[in-house]
N, C-alpha and C positions, 0 to 999 in steps of 0.2 A: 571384669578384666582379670585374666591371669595373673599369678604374683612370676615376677622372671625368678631365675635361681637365686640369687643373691636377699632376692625379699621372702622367698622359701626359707632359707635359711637362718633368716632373724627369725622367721614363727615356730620356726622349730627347735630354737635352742633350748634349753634347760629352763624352770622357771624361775631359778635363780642367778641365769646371765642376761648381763645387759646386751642389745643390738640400737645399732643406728638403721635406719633407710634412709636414703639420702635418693631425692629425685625433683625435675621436674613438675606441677603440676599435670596433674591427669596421668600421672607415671603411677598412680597404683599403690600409694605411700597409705594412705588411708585405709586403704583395702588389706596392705598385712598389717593394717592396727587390726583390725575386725577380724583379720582369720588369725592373730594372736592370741588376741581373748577367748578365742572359740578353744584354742589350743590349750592355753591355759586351764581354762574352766574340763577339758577332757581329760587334762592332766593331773586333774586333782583336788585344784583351788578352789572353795567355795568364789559364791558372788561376789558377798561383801570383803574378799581377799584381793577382790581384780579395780582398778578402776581407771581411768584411761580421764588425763586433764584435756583443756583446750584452751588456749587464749582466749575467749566470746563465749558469751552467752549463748548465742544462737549459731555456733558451732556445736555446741554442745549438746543444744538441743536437737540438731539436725542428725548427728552420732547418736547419739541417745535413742532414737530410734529405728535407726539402720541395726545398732547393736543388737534391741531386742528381736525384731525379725529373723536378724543371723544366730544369734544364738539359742533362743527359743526356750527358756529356762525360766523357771520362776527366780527374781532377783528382790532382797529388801531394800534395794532404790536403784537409780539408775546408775546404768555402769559408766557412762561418759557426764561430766561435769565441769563446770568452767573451773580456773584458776580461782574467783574470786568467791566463787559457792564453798569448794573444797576450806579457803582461806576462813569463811564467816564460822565453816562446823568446827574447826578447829578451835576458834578464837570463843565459841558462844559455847564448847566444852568446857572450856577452861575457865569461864566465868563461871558455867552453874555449879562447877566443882568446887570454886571459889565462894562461891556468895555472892557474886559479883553481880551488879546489873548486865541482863545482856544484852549484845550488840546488837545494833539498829544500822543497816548499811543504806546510805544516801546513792538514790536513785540517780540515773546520770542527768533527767531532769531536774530532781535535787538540786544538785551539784550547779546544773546551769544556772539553774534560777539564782541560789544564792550569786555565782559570781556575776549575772545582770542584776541583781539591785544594786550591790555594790558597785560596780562601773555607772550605772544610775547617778548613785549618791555623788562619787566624784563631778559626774557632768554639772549635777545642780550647783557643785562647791564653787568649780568652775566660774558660773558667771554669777554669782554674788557676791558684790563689790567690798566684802568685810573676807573674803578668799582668798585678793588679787595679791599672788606673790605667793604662795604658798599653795600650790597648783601641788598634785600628786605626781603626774604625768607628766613628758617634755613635751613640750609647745607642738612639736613634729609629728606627737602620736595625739591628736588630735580628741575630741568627743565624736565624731562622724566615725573615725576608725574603729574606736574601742565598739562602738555602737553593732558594727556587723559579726553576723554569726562563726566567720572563721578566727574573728581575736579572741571572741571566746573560748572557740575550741582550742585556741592554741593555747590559751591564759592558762587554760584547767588542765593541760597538758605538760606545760611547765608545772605545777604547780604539784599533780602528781608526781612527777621527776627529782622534784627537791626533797618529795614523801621518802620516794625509794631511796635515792640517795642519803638521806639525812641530812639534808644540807639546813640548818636552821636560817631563818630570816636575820638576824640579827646577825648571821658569818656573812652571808650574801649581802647585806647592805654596806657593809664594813668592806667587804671587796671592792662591791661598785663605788662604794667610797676613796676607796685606794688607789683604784683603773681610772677614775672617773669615768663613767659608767652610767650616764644619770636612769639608764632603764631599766637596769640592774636595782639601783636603789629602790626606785618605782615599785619594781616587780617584788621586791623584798616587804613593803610598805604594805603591799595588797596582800602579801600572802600572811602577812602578822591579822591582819584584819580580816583575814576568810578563818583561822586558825582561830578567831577570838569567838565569832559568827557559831560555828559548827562545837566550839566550849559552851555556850549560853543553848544551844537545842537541850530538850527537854529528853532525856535520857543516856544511852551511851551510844551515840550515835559515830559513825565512823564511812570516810568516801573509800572508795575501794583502794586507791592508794595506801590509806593508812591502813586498814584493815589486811592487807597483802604482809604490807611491812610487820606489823604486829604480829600477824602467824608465823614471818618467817622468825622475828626473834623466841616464840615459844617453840617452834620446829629445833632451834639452837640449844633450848638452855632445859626444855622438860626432861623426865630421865623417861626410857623406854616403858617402864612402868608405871607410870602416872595415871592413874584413869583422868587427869585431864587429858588427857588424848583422847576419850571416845571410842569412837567408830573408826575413824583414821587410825588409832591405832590397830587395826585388826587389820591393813595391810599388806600384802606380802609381793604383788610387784603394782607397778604403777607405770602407764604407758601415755607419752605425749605425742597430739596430734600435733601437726602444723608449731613444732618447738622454735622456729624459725621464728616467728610471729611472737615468741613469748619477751616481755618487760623485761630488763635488769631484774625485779622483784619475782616476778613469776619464774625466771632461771632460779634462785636464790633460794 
């Protein structure tokens, strides 16, 4: 697809200005990512100076490959990467700089699993008669509800939310206590209990929520010279695809 004028004109700015494209799907927003890079890398920048984020893994991956056929350069890794790749090099610098054990990031099945045993465990609390009255859950959100696969998705979706946010469970229960709120309480109760869960795994294990959040506090407080930075430090512009689609965390 042609870039129109306007998307010309982001690829060819300086490689020290920022441009926005703004468009439609299939409007070619993608395409002056890739003839930016190409631009980029003419203009001067090595590989490991360019790298181009994505919300998704398998955005990333799909770019990643488009990239290298367009650009056709030998590169020492790939030029497009997700948010939460970028996040881990970061975060796993800065531990072996530290001494630090490094991160271990929980897979999304990971992540489900843990939050179905525990929805599990409540169901079993549920109906055994030494339980009755001290139920997790309101009577209205049922064991059938919790049971199907979009509560889950939604649970772990809240749950990364409170990540990015910083919202601690003990502020949130203390709300829903205040609102009355009893799902709020609920949801504060589960998330102290998935935060204890993922403290007892066997290394330094982190869900991409927190792990996003943790790189963006060292992005905040390392100095430009640290070689805890890595490889991300060697940097010099960085271009997002589909920025739309990015977290509070991932903007951050």
């Amino acid at each position: 697809m042609p870039l129109d004028p306007a998307q010309r004109a982001v690829v060819a700015l300086a490689p020290t200005a920022s441009g926005v494209v703004v468009g439609a799907p299939g409007s070619g927003k993608t395409t002056a990512v890739v003839a930016r890079v190409r631009a980029l890398l003419e203009a001067g920048l090595a590989p490991d100076e360019v790298l181009v984020l994505t919300p998704t893994r398998q955005a990333a991956t799909v770019l990643r490959d488009r990239l290298a056929l367009e650009v056709r350069v030998a590169t020492p890794g790939p030029l497009a990467r997700s948010l939460a790749a970028v996040a881990y090099q970061l975060v796993r610098a800065n531990a072996v700089h530290a001494g630090l054990p490094q991160p271990q990031l929980l897979t999304g099945p990971d992540e489900d699993r843990i939050v179905q045993d525990l929805l599990d465990g409540d169901a079993d609390d549920e109906v055994e008669a030494e339980f009755e009255g001290a139920r997790r859950w309101p009577r209205w959100l049922g064991a059938d509800i919790r049971a199907t696969r979009g509560f889950r998705t939604e649970l772990r979706a809240f749950l990364a939310e409170c990540t990015t946010l910083g919202i601690d469970p003990a502020v949130l229960a203390a709300r829903g206590e205040r609102e009355q709120r009893e799902v709020w309480v609920a949801l504060a109760s589960f998330a102290t209990d998935y935060q204890a869960v993922l403290a007892r795994l066997r290394g330094a294990h982190r869900d991409a929520a927190g792990l996003v959040r943790e790189a963006v506090g060292l992005a905040r407080t390392l100095p430009p010279t640290s070689p805890a930075w890595g490889a991300t430090g060697r940097l010099r512009a960085i271009l997002v695809d589909d920025a739309q689609e990015l977290t509070l965390g991932g903007v951050e």
